[in-house]
mmCIF file as gemmi writes it, N, C-alpha and C atoms, coordinates in Angstrom:
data_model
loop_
_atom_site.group_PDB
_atom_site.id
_atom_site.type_symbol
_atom_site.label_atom_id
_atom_site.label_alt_id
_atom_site.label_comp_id
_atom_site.label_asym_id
_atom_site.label_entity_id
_atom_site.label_seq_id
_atom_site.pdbx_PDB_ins_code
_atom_site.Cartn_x
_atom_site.Cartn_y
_atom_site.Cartn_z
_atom_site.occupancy
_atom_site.B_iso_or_equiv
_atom_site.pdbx_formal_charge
_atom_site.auth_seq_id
_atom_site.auth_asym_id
_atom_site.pdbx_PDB_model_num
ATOM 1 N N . UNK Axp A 1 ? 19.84 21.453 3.226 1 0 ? 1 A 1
ATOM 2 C CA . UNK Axp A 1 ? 19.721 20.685 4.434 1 0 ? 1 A 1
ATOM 3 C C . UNK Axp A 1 ? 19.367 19.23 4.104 1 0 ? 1 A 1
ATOM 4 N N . UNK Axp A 2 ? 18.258 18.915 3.338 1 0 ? 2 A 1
ATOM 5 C CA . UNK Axp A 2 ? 17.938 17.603 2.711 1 0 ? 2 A 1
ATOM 6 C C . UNK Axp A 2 ? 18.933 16.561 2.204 1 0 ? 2 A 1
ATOM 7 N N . UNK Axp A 3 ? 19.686 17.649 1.37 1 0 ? 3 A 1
ATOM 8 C CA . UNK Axp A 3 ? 20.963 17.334 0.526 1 0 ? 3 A 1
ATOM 9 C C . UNK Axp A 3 ? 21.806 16.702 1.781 1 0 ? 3 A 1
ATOM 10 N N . UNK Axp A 4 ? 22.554 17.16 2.863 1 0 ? 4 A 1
ATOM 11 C CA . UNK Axp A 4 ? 23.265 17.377 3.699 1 0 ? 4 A 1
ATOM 12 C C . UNK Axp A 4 ? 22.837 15.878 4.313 1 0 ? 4 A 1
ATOM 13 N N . UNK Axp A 5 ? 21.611 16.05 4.703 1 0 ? 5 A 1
ATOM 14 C CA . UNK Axp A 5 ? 20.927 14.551 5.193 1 0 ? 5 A 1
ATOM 15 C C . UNK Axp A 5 ? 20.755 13.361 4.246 1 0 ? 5 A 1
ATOM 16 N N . UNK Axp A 6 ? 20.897 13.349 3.163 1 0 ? 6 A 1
ATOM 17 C CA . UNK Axp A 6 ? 21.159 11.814 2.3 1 0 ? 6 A 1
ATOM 18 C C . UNK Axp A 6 ? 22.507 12.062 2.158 1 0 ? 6 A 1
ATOM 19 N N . UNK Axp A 7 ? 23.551 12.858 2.126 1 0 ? 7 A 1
ATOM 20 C CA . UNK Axp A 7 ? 25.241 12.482 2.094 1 0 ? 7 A 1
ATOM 21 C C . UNK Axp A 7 ? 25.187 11.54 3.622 1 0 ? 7 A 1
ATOM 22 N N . UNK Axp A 8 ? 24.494 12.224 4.722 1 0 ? 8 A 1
ATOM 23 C CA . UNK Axp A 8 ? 24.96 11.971 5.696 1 0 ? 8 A 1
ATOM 24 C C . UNK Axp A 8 ? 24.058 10.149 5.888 1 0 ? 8 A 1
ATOM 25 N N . UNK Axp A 9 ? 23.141 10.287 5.233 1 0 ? 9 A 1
ATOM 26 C CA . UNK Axp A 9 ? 22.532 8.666 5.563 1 0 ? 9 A 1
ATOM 27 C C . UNK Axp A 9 ? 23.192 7.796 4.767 1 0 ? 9 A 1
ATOM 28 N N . UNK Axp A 10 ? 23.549 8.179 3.806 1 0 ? 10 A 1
ATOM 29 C CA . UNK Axp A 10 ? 24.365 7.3 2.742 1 0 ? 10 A 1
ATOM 30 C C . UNK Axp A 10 ? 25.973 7.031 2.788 1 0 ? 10 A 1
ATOM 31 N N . UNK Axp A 11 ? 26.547 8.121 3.714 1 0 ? 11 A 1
ATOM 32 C CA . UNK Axp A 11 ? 28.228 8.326 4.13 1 0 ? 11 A 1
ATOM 33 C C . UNK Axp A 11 ? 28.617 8.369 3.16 1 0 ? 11 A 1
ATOM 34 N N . UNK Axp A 12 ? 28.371 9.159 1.773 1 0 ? 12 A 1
ATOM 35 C CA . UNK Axp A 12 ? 28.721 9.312 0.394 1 0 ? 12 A 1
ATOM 36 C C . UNK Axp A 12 ? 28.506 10.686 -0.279 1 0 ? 12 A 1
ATOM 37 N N . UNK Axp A 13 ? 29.126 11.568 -1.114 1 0 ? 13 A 1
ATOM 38 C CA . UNK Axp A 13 ? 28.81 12.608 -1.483 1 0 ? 13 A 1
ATOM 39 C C . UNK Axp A 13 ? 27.53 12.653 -1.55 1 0 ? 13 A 1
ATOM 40 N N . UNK Axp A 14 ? 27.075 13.725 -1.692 1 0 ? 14 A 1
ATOM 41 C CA . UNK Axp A 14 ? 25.293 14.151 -2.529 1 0 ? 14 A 1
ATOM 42 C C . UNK Axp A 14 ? 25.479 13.7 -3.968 1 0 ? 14 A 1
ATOM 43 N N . UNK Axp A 15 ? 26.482 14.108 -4.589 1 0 ? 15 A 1
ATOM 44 C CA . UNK Axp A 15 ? 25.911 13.669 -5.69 1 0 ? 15 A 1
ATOM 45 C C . UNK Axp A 15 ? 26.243 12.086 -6.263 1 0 ? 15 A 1
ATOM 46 N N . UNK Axp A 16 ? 24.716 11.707 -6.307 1 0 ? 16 A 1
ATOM 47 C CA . UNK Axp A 16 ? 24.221 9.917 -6.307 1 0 ? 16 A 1
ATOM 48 C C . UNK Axp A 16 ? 23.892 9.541 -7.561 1 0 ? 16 A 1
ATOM 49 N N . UNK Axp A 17 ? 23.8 8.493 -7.825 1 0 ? 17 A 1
ATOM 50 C CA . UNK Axp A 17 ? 23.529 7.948 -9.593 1 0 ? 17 A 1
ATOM 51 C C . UNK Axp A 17 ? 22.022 7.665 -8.916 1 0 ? 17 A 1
ATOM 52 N N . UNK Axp A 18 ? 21.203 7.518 -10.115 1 0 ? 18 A 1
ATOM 53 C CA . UNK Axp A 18 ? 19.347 7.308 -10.24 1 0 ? 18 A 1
ATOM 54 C C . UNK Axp A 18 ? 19.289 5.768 -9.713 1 0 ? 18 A 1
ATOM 55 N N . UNK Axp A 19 ? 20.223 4.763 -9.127 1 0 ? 19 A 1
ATOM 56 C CA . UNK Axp A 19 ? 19.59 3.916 -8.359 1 0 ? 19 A 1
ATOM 57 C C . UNK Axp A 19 ? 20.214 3.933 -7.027 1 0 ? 19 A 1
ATOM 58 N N . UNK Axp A 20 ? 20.957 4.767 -6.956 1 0 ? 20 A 1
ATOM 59 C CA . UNK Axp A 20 ? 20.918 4.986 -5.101 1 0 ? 20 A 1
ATOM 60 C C . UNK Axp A 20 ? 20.268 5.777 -4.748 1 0 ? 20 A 1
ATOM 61 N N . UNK Axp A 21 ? 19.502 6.911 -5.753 1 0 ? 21 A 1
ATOM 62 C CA . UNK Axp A 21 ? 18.787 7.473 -5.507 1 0 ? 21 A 1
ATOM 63 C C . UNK Axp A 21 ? 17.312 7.058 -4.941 1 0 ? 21 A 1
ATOM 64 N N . UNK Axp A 22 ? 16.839 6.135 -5.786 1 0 ? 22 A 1
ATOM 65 C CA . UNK Axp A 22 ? 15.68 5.645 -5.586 1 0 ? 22 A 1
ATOM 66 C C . UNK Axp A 22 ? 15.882 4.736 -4.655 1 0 ? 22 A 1
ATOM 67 N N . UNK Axp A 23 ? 17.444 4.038 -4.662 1 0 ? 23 A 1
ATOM 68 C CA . UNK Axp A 23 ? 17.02 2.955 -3.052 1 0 ? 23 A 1
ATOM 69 C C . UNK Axp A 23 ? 17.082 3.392 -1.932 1 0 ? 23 A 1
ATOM 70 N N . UNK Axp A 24 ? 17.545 4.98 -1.793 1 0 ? 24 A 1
ATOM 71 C CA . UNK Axp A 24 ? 17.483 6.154 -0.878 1 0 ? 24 A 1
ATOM 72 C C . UNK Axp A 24 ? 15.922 6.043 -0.07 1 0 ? 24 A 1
ATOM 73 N N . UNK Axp A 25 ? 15.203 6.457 -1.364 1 0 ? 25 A 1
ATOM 74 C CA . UNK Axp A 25 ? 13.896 6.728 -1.511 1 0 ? 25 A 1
ATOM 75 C C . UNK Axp A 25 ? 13.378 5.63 -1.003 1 0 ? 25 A 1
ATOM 76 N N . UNK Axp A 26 ? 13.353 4.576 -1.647 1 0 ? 26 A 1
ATOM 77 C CA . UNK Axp A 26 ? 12.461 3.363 -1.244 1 0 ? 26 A 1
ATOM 78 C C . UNK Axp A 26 ? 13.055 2.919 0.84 1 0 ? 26 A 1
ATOM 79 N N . UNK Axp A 27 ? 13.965 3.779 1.072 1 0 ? 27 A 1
ATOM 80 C CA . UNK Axp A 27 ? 14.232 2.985 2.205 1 0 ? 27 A 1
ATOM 81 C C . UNK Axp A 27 ? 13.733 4.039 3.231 1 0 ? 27 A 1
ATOM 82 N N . UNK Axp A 28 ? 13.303 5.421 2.919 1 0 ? 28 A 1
ATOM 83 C CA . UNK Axp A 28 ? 12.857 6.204 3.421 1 0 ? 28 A 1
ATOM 84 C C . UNK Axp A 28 ? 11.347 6.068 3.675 1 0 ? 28 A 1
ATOM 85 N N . UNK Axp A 29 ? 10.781 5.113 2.653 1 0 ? 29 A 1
ATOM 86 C CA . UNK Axp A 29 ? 9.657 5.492 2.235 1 0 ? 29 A 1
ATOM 87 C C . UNK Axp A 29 ? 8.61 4.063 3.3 1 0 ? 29 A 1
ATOM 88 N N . UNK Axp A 30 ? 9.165 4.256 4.491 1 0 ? 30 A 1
ATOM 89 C CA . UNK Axp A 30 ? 8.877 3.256 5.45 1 0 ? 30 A 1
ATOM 90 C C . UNK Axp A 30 ? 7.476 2.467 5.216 1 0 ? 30 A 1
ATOM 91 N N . UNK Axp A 31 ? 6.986 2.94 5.185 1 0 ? 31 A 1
ATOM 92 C CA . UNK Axp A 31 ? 5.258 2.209 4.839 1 0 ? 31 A 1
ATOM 93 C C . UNK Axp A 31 ? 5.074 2.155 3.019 1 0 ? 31 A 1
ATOM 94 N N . UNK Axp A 32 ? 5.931 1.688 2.233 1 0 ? 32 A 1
ATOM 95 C CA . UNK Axp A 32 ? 6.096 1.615 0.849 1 0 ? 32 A 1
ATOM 96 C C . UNK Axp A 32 ? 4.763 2.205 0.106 1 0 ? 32 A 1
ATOM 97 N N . UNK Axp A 33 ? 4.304 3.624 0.681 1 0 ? 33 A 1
ATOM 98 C CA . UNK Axp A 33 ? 3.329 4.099 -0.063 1 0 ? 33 A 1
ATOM 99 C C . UNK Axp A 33 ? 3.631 5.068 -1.069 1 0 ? 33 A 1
ATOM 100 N N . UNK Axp A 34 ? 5.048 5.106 -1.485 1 0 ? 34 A 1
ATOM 101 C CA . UNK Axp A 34 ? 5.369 5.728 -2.449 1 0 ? 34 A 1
ATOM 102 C C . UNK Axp A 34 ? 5.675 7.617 -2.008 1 0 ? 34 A 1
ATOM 103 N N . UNK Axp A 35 ? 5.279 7.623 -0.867 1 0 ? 35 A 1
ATOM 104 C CA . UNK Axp A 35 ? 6.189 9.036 -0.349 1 0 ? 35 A 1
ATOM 105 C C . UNK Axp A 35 ? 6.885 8.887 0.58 1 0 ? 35 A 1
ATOM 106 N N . UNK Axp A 36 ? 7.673 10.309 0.607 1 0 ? 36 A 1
ATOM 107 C CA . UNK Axp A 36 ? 7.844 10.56 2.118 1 0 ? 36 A 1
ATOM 108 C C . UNK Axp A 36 ? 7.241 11.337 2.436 1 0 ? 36 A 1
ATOM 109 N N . UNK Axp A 37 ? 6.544 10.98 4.056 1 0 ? 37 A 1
ATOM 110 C CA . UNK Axp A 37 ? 5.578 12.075 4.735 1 0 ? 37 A 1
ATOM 111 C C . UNK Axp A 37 ? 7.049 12.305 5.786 1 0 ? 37 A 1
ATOM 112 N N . UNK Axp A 38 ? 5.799 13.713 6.698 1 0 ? 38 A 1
ATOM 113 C CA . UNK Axp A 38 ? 7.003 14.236 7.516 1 0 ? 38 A 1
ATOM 114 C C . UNK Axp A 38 ? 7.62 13.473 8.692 1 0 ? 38 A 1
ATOM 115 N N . UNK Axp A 39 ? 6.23 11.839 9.258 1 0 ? 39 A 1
ATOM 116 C CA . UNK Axp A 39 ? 7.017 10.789 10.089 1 0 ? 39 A 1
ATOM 117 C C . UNK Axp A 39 ? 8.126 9.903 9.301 1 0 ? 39 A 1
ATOM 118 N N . UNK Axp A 40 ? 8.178 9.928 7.814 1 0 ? 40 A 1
ATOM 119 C CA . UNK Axp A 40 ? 9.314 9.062 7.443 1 0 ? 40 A 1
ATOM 120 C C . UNK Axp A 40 ? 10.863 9.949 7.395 1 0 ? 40 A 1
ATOM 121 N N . UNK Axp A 41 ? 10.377 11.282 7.115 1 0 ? 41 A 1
ATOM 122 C CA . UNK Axp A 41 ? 11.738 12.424 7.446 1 0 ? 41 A 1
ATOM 123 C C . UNK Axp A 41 ? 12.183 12.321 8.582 1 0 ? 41 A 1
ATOM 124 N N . UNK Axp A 42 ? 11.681 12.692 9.981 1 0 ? 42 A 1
ATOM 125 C CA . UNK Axp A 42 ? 11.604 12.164 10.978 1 0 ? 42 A 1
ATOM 126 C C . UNK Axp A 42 ? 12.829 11.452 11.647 1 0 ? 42 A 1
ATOM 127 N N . UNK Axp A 43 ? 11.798 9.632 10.961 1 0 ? 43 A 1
ATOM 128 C CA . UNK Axp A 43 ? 12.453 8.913 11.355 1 0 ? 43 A 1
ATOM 129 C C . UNK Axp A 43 ? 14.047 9.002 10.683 1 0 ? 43 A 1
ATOM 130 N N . UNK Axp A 44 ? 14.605 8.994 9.732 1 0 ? 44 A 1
ATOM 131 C CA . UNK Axp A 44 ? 15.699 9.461 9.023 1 0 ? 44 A 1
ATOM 132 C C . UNK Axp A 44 ? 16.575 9.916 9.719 1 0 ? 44 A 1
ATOM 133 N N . UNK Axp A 45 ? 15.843 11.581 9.944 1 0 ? 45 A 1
ATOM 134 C CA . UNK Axp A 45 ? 16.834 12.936 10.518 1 0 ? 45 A 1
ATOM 135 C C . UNK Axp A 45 ? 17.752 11.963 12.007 1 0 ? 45 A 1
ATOM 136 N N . UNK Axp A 46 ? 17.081 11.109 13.082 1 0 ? 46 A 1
ATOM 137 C CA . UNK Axp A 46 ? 17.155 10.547 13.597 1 0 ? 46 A 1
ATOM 138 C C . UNK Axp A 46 ? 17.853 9.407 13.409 1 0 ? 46 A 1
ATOM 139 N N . UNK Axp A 47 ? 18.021 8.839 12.577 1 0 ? 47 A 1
ATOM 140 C CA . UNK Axp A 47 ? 18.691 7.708 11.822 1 0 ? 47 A 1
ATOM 141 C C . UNK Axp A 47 ? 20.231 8.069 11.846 1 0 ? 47 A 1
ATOM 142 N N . UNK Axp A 48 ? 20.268 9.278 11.405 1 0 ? 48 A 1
ATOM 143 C CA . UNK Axp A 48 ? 21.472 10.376 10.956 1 0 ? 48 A 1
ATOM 144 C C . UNK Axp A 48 ? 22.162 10.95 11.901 1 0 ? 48 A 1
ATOM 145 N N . UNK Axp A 49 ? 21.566 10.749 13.289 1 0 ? 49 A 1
ATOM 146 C CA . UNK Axp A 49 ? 21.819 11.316 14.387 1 0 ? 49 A 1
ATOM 147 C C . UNK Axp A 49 ? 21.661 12.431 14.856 1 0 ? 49 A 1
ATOM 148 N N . UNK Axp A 50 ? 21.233 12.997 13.831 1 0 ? 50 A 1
ATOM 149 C CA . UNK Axp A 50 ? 20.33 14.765 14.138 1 0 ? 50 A 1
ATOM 150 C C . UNK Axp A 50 ? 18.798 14.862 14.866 1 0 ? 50 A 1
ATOM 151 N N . UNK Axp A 51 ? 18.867 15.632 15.319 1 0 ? 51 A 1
ATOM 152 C CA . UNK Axp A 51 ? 17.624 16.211 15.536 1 0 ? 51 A 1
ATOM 153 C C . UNK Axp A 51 ? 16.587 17.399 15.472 1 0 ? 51 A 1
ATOM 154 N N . UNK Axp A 52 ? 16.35 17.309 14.637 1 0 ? 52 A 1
ATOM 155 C CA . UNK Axp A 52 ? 14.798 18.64 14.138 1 0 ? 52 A 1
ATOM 156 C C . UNK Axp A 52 ? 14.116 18.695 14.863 1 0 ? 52 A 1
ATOM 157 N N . UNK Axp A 53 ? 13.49 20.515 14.998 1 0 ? 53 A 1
ATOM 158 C CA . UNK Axp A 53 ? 12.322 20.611 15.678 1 0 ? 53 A 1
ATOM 159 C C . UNK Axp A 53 ? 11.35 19.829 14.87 1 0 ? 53 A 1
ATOM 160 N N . UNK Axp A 54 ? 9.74 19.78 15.417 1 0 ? 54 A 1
ATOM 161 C CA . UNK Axp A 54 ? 8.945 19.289 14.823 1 0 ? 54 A 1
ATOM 162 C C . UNK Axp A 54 ? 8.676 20.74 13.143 1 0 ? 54 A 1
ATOM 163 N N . UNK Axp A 55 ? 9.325 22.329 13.513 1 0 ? 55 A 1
ATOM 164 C CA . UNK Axp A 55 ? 9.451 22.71 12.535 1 0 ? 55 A 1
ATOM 165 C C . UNK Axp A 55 ? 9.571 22.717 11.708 1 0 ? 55 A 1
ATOM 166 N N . UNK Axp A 56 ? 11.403 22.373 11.876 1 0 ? 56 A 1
ATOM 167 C CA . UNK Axp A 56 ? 12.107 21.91 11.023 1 0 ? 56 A 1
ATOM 168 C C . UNK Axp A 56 ? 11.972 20.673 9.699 1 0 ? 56 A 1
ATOM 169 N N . UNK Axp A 57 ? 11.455 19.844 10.997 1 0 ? 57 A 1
ATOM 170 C CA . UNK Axp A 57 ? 11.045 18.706 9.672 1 0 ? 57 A 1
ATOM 171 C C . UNK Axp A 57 ? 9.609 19.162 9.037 1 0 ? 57 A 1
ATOM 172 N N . UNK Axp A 58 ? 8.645 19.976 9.457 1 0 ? 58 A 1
ATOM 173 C CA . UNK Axp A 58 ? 7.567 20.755 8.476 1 0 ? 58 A 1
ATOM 174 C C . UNK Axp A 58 ? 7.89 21.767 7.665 1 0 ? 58 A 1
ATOM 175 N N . UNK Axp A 59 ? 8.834 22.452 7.744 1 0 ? 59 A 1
ATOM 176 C CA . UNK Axp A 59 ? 9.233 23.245 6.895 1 0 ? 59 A 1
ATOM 177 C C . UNK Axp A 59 ? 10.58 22.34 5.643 1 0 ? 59 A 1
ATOM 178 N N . UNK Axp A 60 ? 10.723 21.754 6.151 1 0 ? 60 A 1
ATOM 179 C CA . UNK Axp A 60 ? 11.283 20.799 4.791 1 0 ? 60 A 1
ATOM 180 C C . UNK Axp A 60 ? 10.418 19.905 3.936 1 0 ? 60 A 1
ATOM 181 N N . UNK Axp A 61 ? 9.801 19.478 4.662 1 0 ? 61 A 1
ATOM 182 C CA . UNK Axp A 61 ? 8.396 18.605 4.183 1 0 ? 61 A 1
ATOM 183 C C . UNK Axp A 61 ? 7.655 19.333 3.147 1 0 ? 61 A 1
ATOM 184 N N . UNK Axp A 62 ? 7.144 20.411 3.505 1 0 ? 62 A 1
ATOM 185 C CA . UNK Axp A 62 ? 6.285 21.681 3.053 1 0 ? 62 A 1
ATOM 186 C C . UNK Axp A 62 ? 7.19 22.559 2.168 1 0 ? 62 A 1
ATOM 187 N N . UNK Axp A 63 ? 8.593 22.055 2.377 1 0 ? 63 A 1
ATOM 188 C CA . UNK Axp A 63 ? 9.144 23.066 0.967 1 0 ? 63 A 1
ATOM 189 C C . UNK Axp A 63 ? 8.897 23.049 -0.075 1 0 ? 63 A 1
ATOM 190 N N . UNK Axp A 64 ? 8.049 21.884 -1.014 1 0 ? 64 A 1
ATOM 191 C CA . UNK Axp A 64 ? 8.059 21.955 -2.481 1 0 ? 64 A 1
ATOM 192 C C . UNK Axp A 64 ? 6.587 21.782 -2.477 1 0 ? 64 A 1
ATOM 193 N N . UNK Axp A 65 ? 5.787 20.688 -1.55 1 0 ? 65 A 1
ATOM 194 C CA . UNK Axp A 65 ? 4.654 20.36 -1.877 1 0 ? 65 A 1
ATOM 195 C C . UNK Axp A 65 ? 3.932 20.999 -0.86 1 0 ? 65 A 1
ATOM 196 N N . UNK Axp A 66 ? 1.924 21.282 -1.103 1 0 ? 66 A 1
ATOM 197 C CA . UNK Axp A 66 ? 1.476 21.606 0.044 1 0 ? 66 A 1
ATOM 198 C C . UNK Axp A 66 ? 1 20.413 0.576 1 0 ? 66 A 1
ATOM 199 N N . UNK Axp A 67 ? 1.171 19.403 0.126 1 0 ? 67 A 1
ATOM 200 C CA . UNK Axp A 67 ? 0.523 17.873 0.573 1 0 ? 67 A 1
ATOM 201 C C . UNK Axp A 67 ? 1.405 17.317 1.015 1 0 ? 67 A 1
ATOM 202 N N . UNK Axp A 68 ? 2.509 18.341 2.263 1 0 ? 68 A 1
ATOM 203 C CA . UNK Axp A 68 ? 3.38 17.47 3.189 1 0 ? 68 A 1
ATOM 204 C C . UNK Axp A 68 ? 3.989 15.902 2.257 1 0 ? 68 A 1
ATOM 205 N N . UNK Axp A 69 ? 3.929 15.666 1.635 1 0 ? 69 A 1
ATOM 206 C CA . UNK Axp A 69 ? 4.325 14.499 1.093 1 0 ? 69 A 1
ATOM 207 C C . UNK Axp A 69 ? 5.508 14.408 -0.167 1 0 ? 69 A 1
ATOM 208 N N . UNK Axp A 70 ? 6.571 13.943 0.028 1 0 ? 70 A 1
ATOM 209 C CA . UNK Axp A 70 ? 7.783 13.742 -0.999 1 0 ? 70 A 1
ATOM 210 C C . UNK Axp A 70 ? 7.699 12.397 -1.738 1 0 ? 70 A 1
ATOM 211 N N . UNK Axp A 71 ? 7.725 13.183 -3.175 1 0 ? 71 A 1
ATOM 212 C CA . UNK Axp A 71 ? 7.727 11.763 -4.618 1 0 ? 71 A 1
ATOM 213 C C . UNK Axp A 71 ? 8.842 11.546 -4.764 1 0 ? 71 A 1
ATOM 214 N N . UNK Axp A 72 ? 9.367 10.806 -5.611 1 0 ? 72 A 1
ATOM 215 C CA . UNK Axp A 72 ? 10.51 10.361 -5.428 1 0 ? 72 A 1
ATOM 216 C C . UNK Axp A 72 ? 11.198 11.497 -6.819 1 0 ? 72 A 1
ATOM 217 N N . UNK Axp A 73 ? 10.558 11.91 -7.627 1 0 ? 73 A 1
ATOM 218 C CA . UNK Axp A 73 ? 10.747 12.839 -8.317 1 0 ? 73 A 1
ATOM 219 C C . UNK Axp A 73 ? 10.929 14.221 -7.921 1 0 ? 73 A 1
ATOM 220 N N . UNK Axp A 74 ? 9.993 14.551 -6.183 1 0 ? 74 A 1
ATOM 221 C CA . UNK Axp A 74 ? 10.539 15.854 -5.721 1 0 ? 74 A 1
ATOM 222 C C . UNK Axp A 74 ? 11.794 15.339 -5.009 1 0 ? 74 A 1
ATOM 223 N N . UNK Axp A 75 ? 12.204 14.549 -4.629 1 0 ? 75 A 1
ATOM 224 C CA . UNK Axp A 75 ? 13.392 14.382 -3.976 1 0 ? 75 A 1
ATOM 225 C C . UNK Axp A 75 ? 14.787 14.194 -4.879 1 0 ? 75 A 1
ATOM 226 N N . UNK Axp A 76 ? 14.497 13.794 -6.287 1 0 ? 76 A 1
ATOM 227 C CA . UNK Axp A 76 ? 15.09 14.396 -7.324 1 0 ? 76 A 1
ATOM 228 C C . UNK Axp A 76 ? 15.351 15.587 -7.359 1 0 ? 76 A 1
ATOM 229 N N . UNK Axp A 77 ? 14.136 16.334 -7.884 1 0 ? 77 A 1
ATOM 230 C CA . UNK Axp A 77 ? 14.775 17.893 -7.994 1 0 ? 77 A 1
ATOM 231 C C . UNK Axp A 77 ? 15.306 18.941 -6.751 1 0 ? 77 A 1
ATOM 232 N N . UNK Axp A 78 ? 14.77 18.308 -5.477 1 0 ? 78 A 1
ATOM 233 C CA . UNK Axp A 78 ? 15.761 18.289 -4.683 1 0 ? 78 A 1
ATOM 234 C C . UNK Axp A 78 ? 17.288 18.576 -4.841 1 0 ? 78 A 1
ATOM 235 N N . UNK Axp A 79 ? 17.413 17.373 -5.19 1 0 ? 79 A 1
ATOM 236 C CA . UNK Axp A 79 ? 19.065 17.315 -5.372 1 0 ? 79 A 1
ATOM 237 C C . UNK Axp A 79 ? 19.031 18.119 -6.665 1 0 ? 79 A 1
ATOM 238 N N . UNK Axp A 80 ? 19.404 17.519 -7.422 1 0 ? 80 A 1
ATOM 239 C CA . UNK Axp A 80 ? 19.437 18.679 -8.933 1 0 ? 80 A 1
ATOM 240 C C . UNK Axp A 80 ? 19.779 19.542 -8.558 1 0 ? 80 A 1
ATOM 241 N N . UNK Axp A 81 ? 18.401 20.286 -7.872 1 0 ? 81 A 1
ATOM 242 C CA . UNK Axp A 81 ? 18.777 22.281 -6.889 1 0 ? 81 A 1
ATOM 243 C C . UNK Axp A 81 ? 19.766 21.944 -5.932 1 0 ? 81 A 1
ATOM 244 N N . UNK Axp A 82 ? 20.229 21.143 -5.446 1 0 ? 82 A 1
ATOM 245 C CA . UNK Axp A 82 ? 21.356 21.61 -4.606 1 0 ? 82 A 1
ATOM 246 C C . UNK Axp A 82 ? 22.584 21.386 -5.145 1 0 ? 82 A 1
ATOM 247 N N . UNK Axp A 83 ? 22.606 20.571 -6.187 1 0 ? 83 A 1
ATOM 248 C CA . UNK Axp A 83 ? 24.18 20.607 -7.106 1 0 ? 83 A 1
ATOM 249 C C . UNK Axp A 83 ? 24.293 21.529 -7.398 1 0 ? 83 A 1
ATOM 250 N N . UNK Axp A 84 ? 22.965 21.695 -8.449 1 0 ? 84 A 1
ATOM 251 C CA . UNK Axp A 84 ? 23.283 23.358 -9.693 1 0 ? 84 A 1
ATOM 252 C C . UNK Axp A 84 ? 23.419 24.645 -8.358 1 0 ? 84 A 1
ATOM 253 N N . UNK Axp A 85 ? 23.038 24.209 -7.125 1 0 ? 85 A 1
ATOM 254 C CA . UNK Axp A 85 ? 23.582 25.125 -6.567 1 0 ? 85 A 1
ATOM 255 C C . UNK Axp A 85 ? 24.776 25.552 -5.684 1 0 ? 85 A 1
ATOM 256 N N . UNK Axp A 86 ? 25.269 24.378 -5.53 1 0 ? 86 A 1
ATOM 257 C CA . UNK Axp A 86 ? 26.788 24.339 -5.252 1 0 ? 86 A 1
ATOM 258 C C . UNK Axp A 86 ? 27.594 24.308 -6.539 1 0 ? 86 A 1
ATOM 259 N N . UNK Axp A 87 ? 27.253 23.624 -7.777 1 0 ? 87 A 1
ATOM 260 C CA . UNK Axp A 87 ? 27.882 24.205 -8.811 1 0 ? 87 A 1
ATOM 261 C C . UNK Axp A 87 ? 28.24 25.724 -9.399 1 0 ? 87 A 1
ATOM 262 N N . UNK Axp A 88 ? 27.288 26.688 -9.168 1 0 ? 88 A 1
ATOM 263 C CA . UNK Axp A 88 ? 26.954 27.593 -9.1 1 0 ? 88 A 1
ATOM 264 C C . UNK Axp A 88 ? 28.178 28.666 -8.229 1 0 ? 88 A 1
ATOM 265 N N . UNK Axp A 89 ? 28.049 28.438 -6.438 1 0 ? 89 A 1
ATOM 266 C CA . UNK Axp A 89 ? 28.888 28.636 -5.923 1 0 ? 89 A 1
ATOM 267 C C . UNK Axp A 89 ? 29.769 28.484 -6.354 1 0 ? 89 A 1
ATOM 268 N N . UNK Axp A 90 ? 30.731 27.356 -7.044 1 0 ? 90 A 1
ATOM 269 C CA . UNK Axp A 90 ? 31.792 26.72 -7.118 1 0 ? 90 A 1
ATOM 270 C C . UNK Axp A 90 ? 32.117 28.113 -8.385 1 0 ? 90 A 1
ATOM 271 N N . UNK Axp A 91 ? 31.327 28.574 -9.571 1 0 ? 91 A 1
ATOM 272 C CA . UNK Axp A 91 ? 32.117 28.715 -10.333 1 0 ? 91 A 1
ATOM 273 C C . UNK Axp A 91 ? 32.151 30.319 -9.985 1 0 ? 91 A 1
ATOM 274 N N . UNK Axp A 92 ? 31.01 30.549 -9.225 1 0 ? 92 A 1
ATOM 275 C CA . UNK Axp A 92 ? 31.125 31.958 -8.443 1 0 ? 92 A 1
ATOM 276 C C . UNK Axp A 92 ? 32.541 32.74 -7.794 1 0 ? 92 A 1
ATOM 277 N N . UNK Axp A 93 ? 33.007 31.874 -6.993 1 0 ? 93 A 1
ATOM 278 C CA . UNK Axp A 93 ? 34.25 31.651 -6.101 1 0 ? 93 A 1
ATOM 279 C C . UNK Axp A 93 ? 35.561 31.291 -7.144 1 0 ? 93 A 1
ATOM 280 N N . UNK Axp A 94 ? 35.313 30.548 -8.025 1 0 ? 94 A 1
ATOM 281 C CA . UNK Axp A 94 ? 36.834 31.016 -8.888 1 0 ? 94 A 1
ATOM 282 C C . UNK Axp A 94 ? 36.926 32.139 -9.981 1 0 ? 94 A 1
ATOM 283 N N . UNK Axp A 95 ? 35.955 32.712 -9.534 1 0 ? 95 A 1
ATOM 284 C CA . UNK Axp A 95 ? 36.243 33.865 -10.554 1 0 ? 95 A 1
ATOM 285 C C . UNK Axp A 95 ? 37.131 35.453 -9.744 1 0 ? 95 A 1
């Protein structure tokens, strides 16, 4: 879903080189305190033209960390897990 939401903020595949990544990050990261909390997801999902319950954006928030808060390194492995996991699919399906 995360994945789905930076193709869709960026109008570019998911998979990004390490400085659109981070200018991803830094543009998410509204109050430049070096995360994303669940008001900078939020604002985003919204950006994107979607809309999350207040759930939704806590249960994404809360997927990796319990300190509601995204580094720019969990939003890395983020992605990572969603290539290797559409990669995955991909080689699943031609077999």
């Amino acid at each position: 879903m995360l994945s789905r939401l930076i193709s869709s903020s960026l109008n570019m595949p998911s998979e990004i080189d390490e400085d659109t990544l981070r200018a991803t990050f830094e543009a998410w990261d509204e109050d430049g305190d070096g995360m994303i909390s669940a008001n900078d997801l939020r604002n985003v999902v919204e950006m994107c033209g979607e809309e999350w319950s207040d759930e939704n954006v806590n249960d994404m928030i809360y997927h990796r960390k319990t300190n509601g808060l995204f580094s720019l390194e969990d939003l890395r492995a983020i992605i990572s897990g969603a290539r290797a996991s559409r990669q995955s699919s991909r080689t699943s399906t031609a077999k």
